[in-house]
Every structure is written in C-alpha cells, then in structure tokens.
N, C-alpha and C positions, 0 to 999 in steps of 0.2 A: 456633236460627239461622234467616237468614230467606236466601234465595239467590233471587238476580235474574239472569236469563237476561240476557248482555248483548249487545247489535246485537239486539233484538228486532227493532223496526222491518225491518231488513236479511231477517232471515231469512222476516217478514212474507211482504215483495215475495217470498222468492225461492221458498219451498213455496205461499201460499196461508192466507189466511186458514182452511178449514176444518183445515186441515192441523197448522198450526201452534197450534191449541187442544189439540192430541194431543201438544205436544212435553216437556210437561213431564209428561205421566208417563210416558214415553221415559225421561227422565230421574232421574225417582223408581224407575222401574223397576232401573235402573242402578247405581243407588247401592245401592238394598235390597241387592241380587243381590251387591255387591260387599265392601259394609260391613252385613251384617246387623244391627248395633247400633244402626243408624240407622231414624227412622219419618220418614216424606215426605210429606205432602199436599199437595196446593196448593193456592197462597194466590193466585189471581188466571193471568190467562192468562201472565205471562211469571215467577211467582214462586212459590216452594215455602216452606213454613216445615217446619225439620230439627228431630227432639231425639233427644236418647241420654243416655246415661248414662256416667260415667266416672267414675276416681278420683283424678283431682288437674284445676286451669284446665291445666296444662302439656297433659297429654294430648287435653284440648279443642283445643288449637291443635293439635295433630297431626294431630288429625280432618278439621280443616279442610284442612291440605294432602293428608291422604289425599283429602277429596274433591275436592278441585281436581286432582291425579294419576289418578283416576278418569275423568275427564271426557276427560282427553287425546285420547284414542283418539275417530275420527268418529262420529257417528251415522248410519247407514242410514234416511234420511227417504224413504220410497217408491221405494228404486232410489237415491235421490242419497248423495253423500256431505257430509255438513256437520260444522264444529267447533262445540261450542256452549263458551260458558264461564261461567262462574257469579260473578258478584259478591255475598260474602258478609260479612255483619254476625253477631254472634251474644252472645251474654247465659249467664253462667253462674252459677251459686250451691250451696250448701251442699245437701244434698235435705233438710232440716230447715229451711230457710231460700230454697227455690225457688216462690215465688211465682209463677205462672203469667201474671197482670196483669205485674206487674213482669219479668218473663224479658222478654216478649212487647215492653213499652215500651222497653228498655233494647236487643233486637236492632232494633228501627224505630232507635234514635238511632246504634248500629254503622252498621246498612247506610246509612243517609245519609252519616254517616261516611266510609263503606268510597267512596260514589258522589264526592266532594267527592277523595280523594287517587291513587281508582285502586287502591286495593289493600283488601284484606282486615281487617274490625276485631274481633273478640274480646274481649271484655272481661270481668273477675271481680267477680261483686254484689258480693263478699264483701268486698271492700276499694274501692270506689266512689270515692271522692275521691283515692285514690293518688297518681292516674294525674296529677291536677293540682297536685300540691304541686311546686315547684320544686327545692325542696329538697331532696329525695328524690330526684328524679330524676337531682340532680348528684352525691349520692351514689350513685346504681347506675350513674352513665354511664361509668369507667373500667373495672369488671366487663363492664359490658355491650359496650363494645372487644373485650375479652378474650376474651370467650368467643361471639362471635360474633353478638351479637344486632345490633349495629349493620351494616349492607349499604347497599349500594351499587343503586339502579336506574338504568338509562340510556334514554334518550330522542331520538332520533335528530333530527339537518337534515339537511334533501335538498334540495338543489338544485334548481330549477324546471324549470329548461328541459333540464337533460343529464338527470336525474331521478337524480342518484348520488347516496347518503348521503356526505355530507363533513365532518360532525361528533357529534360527542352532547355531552349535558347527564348528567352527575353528580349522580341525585338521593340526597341519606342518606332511611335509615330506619331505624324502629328497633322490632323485631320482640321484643315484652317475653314472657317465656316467663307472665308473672300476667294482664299487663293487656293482651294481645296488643299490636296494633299500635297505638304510640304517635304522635299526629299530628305531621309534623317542627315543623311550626307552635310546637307547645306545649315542644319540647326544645330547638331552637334557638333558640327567646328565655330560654330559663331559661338553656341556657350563655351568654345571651350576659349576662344579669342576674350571673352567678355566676365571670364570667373562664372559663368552661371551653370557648367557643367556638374559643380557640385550637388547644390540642391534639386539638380534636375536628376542624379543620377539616386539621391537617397529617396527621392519620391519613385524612380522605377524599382530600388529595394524593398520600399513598404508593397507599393502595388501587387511584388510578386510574391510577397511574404502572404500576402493577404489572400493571393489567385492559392498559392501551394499548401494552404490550410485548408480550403476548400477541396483543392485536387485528392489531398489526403483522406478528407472527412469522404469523401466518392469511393474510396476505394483506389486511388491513383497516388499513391505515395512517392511518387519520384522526385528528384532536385530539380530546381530552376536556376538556368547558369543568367548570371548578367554580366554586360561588356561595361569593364572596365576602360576609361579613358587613361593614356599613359599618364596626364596631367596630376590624375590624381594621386598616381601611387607615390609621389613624394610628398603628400599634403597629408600633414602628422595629424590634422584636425578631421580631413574628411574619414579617415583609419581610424580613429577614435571612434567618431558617429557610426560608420557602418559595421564596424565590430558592434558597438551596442545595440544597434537594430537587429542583425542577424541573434546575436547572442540571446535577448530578450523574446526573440520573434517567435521562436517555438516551431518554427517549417527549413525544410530541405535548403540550403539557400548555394550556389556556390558561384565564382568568378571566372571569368574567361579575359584573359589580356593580350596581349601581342609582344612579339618579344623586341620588336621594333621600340617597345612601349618601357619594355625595361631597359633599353640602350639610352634613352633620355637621361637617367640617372640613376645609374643601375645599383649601387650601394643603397642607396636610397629604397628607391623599391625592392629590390633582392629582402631588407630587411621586412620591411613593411607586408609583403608577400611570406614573409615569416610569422608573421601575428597574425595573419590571415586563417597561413594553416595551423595555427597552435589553438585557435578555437575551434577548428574544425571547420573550417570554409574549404571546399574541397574548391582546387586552380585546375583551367586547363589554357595550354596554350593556345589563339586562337590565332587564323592562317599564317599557321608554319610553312618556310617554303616563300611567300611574297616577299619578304623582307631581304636583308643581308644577315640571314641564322648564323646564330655565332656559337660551334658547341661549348664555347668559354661559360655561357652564360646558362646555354640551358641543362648542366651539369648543375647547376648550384642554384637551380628554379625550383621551389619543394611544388612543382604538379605533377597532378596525379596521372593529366590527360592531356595527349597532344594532338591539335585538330591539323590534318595536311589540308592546305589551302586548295579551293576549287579548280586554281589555274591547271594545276597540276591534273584535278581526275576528272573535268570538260572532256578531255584528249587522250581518254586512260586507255582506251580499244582501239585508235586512228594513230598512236604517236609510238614511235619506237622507243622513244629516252623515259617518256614519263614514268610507263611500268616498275621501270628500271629504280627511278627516283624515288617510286611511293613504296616498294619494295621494300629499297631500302633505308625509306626512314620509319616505315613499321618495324623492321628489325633493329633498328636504332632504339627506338622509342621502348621496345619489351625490354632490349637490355637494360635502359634506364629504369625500369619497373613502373612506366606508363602506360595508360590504355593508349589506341588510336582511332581517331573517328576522322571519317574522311568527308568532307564537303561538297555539296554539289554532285550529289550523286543522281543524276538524271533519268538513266536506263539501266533496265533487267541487265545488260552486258556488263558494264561497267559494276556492277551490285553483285554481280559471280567472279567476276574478277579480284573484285576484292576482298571476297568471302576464302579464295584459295588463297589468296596470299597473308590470309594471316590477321587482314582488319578487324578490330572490338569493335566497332558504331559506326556509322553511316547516318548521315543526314543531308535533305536535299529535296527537290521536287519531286523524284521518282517516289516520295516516302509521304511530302505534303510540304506545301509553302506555310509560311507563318500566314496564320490565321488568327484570329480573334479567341477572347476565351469560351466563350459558350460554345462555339465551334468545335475548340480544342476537346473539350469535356464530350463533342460527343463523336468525335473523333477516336478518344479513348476507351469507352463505352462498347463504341460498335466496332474497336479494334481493325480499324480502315486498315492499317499499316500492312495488316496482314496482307490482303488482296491486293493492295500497292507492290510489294516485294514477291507477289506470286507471277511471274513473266510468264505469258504465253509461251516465249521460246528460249528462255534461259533462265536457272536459276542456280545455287551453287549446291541445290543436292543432286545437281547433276558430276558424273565421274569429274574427279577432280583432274584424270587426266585429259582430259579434252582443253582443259588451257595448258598456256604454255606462258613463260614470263619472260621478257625480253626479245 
C-alpha cells in the first residue's frame, strides 16, 4: 500500500518545514507499534509505502480501515496537537504470484485512484479485470445492497454569509470486500447500461430518507440532495415510486440532475421534473457550466438551485475568464429566482471570492469531502465548517474592496 499524508502543504505552513520531514516516521512509528504485521518506510516527505502479509484480499481491506482507525487519535508534533490522515491506494496478490514491480505499479494506479474520489482503493492482482466487466458487476450489485457494501457518503453546503450548513449531497459507493473500492463512475454507468440504476437509485432514496430522520431527530434538520440519473427522468415508473417514497418518507429529501440529463428527452423530463416539484421535492442543477447549457431549457427547469461546475471555480483566482463566467451566471441564476452553490471550492481565496460576488452555498474540500454518516453527525455537532471557512489569510469579511472581478 502506498499512504499519502493529506493537507501536506497545511501542515507544512503550520510545524515548519524541518519539522515536518520527521512527520512521517511519527507515523510509521504508530502504525508499527499498533499493527505489528505492518513494515513502513517512506516513500518521499509526505508518503509512506505499507506491506504485510494476510490470508484472504477481504482482510487486506480490514487493514486498511485498521489503519485509518489508527491514525484517529492526534499527533503530539513538538507540544502541538495535530490530526494527520492518510490517503490510501494499495495492490494485493497471491505470495506465489506477488510481484513486487507489479504490487508497487498497481498501488501508484489505487492511490491516484483513491486522490480523484476521496476515498480509499484496494484492489486484488488476482482477478485484475473484475473490477471492469459490467456485467459482473450487476450481478454482485443486489448482494452487495444486501450485505452492506454499498453506503452512503455526504457532502455538506454552507451557506456563505450566515456560514450555516443548509444541505448535503448523497454520494453512493461501493466498498467491494475483493476488488476494494469500486469507482461510482464505473458501477453507475454499468446499472445504467443494464436497467439496474433504478432500484439502485430508490435504495439511495430510502437510505437517505432514513440518514435525514435521524439528522433531524439531532437537531440537524437540513435536506439531502440525491443524483438523479438522466435515464431515469423519462421512466414514468421510477417517478411514481420515488414520488411515494419521498412523499410517505416524512424527511427533507430533494434532487440534483444535470441539464445534460434533461437534453436526453427533455419533454419528458421537463414534465416529470414537474411532479417532482408539485410535491415538494426541491431540484437543483447539478455541474452547470460542463455541458452544452442551453438557456432554452433552463428557463422552463422549475429548480430552485443551480450548482456552477468545479471546472470553472478549480481556476477561480489563477484564470482571467473564469471570474468572469461564475459572475456571470450567479447573476443569471438570481434573475431566474435561483440559489447558487459553487463546487469544488478548495481555498480560503477562492471562498472570498465568491462570497463578493454574490454566491448562496459553496461546497467542496475547503468545507469537507464526503464522509460517512456517523462522521457527518459529528461533523455537524462540532460545527467543523466553521473553522474550515475561517482562512488564516483570507476570508470574505474582509473589505469587499480588496477583490476585484475580471
């Protein structure tokens, strides 16, 4: 396995460069000491490469969340206290068939992996193409319901200027006990190639029907958006069923689609996106901006919320046009009598930027990546967001003249 300290940079600025050459065998140290089965070196100032030895891939993934439970607890960096957390990729094989080359290439393509969805990749030499057959995979995805491998992560919006979390995003995943974590990317197009996107997508409405009665019974009464597949908004049956789930369900529940999504068959959906909001299913667009946006269409979209796609605010402080573009489809979006949440909001810079120009919500890593629910809950609790959006050197209750736009 290869593990990459994450917020390197951050922890940089906050011990000290020589300081922070010493943090990773802090951490090798930890692991030894905790998981003796484990060897540590490292692989570079912010990355370690892990091996041990087990007897099935299942218990490989165990390992992994052992060390990620490991790590929990602070580190004592000179007097201070700090959290570190480890993003991990990792390669497994037969010991009759563990090629050290091949381990070593196969965790480099995990941990890229693991850096592109935010979470942990694992995977078994032993069955290499698996993981990509579609077919396969729609036959393990009713078991994998079943027995828990599919979950749920959330993703927080916060509101700019009150700085209160006022929604989340409902991410699936799907945590394979062989080929560890399966990218949503490559299972959500295969149910959607295979018709199984349906009951997969009314299982992530119950799930989160079931998380946001709980968030509410906390004291956390906010909505859960979930991603709509284009496929479905022409399927008269599946708008039947999740009209009655939401409807019956008694929690916050609302939709996020693509507008890409209502170009497929956009009478179709345009309607169906009408029944949606007649019960009170609040819509938001979801990356506005990647597509070929058509104002034909999103005049006559009843959402409430339009989300500007990451591409756009990655590059919001380095890029002359982009300012330009998010600008101006926040003032597009208010004249339409939408909110705007911007995506991929990374840094304090970017998060004052878009606080003068006018953005409702922000979501993004600067704020927290999709996490798990017990997480979430205590994420919400200890009101993280707050300190997240507090920037050492930038924030937007600074003079709003100090930006400039364009």
């Amino acid at each position: 396995m290869l593990a990459e300290l994450e917020d390197f940079v951050a922890l940089r600025r906050s011990v000290g460069v020589a300081r922070t050459r010493l943090v990773m065998d802090d951490v090798i140290a930890r692991l030894e000491t905790a998981l003796p089965m484990i060897r540590g070196i490292p692989a570079g100032p912010a990355m370690l490469e892990l091996s041990f030895d087990c007897d099935s891939s299942a218990e490989g993934v165990a390992t992994v969340e052992q060390v990620r439970a490991t790590m929990v607890a602070p580190f004592d960096l000179d007097g201070e206290s700090h959290r570190l957390s480890l993003r991990i990729g990792g390669g497994g094989a037969p010991t009759h068939d563990a090629d050290e080359l091949r381990l070593i290439e196969s965790a480099e393509q995990a941990l890229a992996d693991a850096r592109e969805i935010r979470s942990d990749v694992v995977r078994d030499l032993a069955n290499p193409s698996a993981g990509d057959d579609p077919i396969q995979l729609m036959r393990e995805l009713p078991e994998a319901i079943a027995s828990g491998q599919i979950f749920l992560q959330y993703q927080p919006k916060v509101r700019v200027r009150q700085q209160q979390v006022v929604s989340a995003e409902a991410l699936v995943r799907w945590r394979h006990p062989v080929r560890g974590l399966i990218l949503p990317g490559m299972f959500i197009e295969a149910a959607e190639r295979s018709n199984a996107i349906g009951p997969l997508t009314l299982w992530i409405i119950e799930r989160a029907i079931a998380d946001q009665r709980v968030l509410a019974a906390q004291g956390h009464d906010i909505p859960i958006f979930i991603n709509i597949s284009g496929v479905l908004l022409s399927d008269a049956g599946f708008v039947r069923d999740a009209c009655a789930l939401v409807s019956g369900g008694g929690a916050k529940i609302g939709f996020e689609i693509t507008e890409t999504a209502v170009i497929r068959d956009p009478e179709s959906a345009i309607a169906n996106l009408g029944i949606f909001a007649r019960i009170g299913v609040p819509l938001a667009i979801d990356d506005y901006g990647a597509g070929l946006s058509s104002l034909a269409y999103l005049k006559r979209l009843p959402a409430r919320e339009l989300k500007i796609d990451k591409l756009f605010v990655t590059q919001l402080t380095s890029s002359n046009r982009d300012p330009l573009i998010v600008r101006s489809t926040i003032d597009l979006a208010h004249a339409l009598d939408m909110e705007v949440t911007a995506e991929g909001v990374e840094t304090p810079a970017a998060l004052a930027l878009l606080g003068v120009m006018g953005c409702d919500m922000v979501q993004g890593f600067l704020i927290s990546r999709p996490i798990e629910f017990a997480a979430f809950l205590t994420f919400l609790s200890e009101e993280r967001h707050v300190a997240a959006m507090a920037g050492p050197r930038f924030s937007f209750h600074r003079d709003v003249g100090q930006w400039k736009v364009g």
